[in-house]
C-alpha positions in Angstrom: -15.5 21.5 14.5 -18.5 19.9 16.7 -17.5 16.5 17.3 -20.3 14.3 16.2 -22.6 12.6 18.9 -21.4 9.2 18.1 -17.9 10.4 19.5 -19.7 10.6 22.8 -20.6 6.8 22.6 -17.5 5.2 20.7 -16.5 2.0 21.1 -13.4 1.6 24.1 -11.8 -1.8 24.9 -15.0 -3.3 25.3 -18.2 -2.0 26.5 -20.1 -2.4 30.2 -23.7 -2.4 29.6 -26.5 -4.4 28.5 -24.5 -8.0 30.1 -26.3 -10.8 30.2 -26.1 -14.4 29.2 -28.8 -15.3 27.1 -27.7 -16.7 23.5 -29.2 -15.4 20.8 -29.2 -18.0 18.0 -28.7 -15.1 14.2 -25.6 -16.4 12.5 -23.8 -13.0 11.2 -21.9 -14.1 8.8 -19.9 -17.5 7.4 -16.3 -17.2 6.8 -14.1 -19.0 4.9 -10.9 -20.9 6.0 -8.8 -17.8 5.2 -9.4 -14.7 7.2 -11.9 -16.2 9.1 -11.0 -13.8 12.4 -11.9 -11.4 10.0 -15.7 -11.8 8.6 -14.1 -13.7 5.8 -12.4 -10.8 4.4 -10.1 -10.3 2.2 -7.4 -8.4 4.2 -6.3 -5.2 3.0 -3.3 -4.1 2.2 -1.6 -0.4 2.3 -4.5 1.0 1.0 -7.5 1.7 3.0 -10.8 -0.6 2.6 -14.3 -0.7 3.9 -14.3 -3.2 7.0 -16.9 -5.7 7.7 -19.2 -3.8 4.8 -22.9 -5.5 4.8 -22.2 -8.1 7.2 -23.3 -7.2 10.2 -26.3 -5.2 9.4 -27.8 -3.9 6.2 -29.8 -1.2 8.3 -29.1 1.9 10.4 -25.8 2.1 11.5 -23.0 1.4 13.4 -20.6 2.7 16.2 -17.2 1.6 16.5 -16.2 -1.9 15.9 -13.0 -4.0 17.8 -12.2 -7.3 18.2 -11.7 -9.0 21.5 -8.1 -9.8 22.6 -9.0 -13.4 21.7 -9.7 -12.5 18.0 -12.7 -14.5 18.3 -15.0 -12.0 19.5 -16.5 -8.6 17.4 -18.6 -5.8 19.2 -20.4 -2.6 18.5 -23.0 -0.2 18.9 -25.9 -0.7 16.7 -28.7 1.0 15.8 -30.4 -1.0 13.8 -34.0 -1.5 15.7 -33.6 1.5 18.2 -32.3 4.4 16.2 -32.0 6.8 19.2 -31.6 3.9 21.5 -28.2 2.4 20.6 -27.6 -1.4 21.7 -24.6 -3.5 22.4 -23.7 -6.1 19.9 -21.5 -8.8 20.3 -20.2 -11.7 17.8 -18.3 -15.1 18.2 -16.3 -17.3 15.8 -17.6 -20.5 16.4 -16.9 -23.1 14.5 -15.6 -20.8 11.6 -19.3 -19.6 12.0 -19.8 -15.5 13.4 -22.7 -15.7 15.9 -24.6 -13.0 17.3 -25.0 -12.9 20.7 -26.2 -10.8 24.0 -23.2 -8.9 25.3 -21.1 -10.8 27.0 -17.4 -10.3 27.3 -14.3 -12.3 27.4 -10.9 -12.7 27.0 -9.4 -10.1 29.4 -9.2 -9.7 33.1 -10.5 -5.8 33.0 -13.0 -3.9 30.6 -12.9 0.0 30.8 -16.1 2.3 29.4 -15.2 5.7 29.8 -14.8 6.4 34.1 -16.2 2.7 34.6 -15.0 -1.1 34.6 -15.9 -4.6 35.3 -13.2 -7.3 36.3 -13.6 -11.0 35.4 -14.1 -13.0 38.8 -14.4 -16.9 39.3 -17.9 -16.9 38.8 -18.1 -14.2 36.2 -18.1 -10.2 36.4 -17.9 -8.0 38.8 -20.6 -5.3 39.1 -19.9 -2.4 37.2 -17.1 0.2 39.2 -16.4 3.4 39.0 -12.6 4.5 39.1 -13.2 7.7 41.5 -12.6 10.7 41.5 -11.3 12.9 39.7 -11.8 10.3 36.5 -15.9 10.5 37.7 -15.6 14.1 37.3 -14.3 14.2 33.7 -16.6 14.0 30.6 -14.6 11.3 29.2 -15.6 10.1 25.8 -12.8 7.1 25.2 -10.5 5.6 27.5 -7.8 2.6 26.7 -5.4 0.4 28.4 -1.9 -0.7 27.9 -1.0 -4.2 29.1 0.3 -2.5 32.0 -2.6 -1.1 33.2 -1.4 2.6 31.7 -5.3 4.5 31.0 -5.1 6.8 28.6 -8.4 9.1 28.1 -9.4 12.3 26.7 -12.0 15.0 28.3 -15.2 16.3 25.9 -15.8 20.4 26.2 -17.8 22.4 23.9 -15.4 24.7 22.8 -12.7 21.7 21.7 -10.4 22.1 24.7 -10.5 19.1 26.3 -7.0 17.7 27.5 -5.8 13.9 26.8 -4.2 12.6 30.2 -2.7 9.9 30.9 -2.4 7.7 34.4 -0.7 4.7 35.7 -0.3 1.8 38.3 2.6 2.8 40.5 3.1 -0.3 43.1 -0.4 -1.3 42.7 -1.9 2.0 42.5 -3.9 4.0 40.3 -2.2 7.8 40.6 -3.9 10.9 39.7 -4.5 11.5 35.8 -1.9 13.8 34.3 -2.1 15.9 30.8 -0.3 14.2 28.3 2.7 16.5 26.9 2.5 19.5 24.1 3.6 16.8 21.4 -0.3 15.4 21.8 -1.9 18.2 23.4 -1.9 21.0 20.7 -4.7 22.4 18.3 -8.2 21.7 19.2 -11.0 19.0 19.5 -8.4 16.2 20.7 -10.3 13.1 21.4 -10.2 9.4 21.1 -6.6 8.3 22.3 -5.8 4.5 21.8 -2.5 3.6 23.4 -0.6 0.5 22.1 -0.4 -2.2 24.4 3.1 -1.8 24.7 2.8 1.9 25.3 5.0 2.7 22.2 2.6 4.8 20.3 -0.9 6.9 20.9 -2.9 7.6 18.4 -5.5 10.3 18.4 -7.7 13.0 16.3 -7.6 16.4 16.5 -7.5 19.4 14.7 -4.3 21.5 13.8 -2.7 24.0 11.1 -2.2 22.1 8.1 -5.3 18.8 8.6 -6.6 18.1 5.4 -10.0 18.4 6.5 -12.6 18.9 9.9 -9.7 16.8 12.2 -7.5 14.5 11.3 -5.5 11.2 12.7 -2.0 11.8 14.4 0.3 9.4 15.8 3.0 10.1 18.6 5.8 7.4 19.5 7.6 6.9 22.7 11.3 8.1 22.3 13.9 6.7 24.5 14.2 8.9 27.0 10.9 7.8 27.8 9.1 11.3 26.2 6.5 11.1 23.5 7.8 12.3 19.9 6.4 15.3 17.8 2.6 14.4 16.7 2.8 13.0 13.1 0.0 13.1 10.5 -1.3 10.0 9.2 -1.4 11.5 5.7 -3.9 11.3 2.9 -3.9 7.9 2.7 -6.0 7.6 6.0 -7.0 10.9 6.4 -9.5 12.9 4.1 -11.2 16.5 3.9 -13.9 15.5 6.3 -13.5 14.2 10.0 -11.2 11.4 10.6 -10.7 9.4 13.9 -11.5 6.7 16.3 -8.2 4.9 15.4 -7.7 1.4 17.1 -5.5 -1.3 16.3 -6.7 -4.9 16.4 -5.2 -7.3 19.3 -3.2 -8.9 16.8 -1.3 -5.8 15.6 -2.0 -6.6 12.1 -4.7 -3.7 11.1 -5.3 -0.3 12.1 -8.9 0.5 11.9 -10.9 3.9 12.0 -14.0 6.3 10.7 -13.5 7.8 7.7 -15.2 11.3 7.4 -17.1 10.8 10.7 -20.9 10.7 9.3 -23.4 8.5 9.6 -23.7 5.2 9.2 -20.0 5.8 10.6 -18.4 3.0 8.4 -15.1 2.1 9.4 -12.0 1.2 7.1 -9.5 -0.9 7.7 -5.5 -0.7 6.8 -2.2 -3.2 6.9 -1.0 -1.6 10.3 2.5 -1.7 8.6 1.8 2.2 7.7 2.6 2.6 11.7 5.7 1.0 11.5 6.5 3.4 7.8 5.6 6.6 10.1 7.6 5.4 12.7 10.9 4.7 10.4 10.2 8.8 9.4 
């Protein structure tokens, strides 16, 4: 399997470039007084649904999609004007209204895009930082944070190889990334960790024995003995005979969305993020 370019570009935490202030004045969308966080949607249930179909754009297409940790901000890649030039986009609930806006991000202390950051100062953001070495030297493609400051990324090679590490703040430092353990790193083309904020699950895609299709969504949870449990499927419900991944859960824990069949306009569904808490019962 050949990861698709818009793997290379997929929406982290939140993203680092194009920042600036200026307000742009296109209403997205107007919600109603039930879901509102959500584009107005209905939410789904157990079973998988289109998210935010038609709302943000009806042309080109779309990378990614996650909400802020406020719930009142939306961003993404579009490609809507610039088809080989993709574009941050960012959204706001105001007054029960979705604006669209320049980037500009909010609502947490730290943003991560792949080996870079910003940190929220008193007047602003930082300038964009790099994290060093060795995370400079690694062709990361996606890299999240628990509320502890725990990064977990993976590492893009052509031949599907890449290892998913792991690395956290010990007394206020950043020490050296490590691989994650067999339970994650087996099979080929593993990419696009998200680690819960509360580091009790990762969730990944990659390709092994049995997928039902090009790469599917997996799921590990943190035993207690502090080890990470044996890689479980998502199953058919999420994942289908084409190229599953990008999984991310919303701030609020409520949803779990992801790409269905990776190709474009990369839609993404959403689900009731209860089916994490059904795998982890199993």
């Amino acid at each position: 399997m050949t990861k698709s370019n818009y793997m290379l570009m997929l929406l982290t935490i939140m993203f680092l470039n194009a920042c600036t202030d200026e307000k742009q004045e296109t209403e997205a969308s107007q919600t109603t007084s039930e879901g509102e966080t959500y584009f107005g949607l209905k939410p789904p249930g157990m079973t998988a649904e289109a998210l935010v179909p038609g709302i943000i754009s009806e042309q080109g297409w779309e990378l990614g999609g996650v909400h802020g940790p406020g719930m009142d901000e939306f961003y993404l890649i579009s490609t809507t004007e610039e088809p080989y030039r993709p574009l941050v986009m960012s959204f706001r609930l105001e007054n029960r209204v979705w604006k669209k806006y320049e980037f500009r991000p909010s609502g947490s202390n730290i943003m991560y895009d792949k080996d870079k950051y910003i940190e929220r100062t008193d007047s602003g953001w930082s300038e964009i930082k790099s994290l060093g070495a060795p995370f400079d030297t690694i062709p990361i493609m996606r890299l999240t944070a628990s509320s502890n400051g725990t990064l977990v990324f993976d590492e893009f090679t052509r031949d599907g190889n890449g290892v998913l590490r792991y690395s956290r703040l010990v007394n206020g430092q950043r020490e050296a990334p490590k691989a994650l353990s067999a339970a994650i790193n087996t099979g080929k083309w593993n990419a696009h960790p998200f680690i819960a904020v509360d580091e009790s699950y990762i969730i990944w895609d990659g390709e092994r024995e049995g997928d039902y299709g090009n790469g599917d969504m997996y799921i590990s949870f943190r035993q207690s003995d502090g080890s990470w449990g044996a890689a479980i499927n998502f199953g058919d419900k999420i994942n289908t005979d084409g190229e599953d991944g990008g999984g991310y859960v919303t701030p609020d824990g409520k949803y779990l969305t992801y790409c269905p069949r990776c190709t474009p306009p990369y839609d993404r569904n959403w689900v009731d993020a209860q089916i994490i808490e059904d795998l982890r019962s199993k």
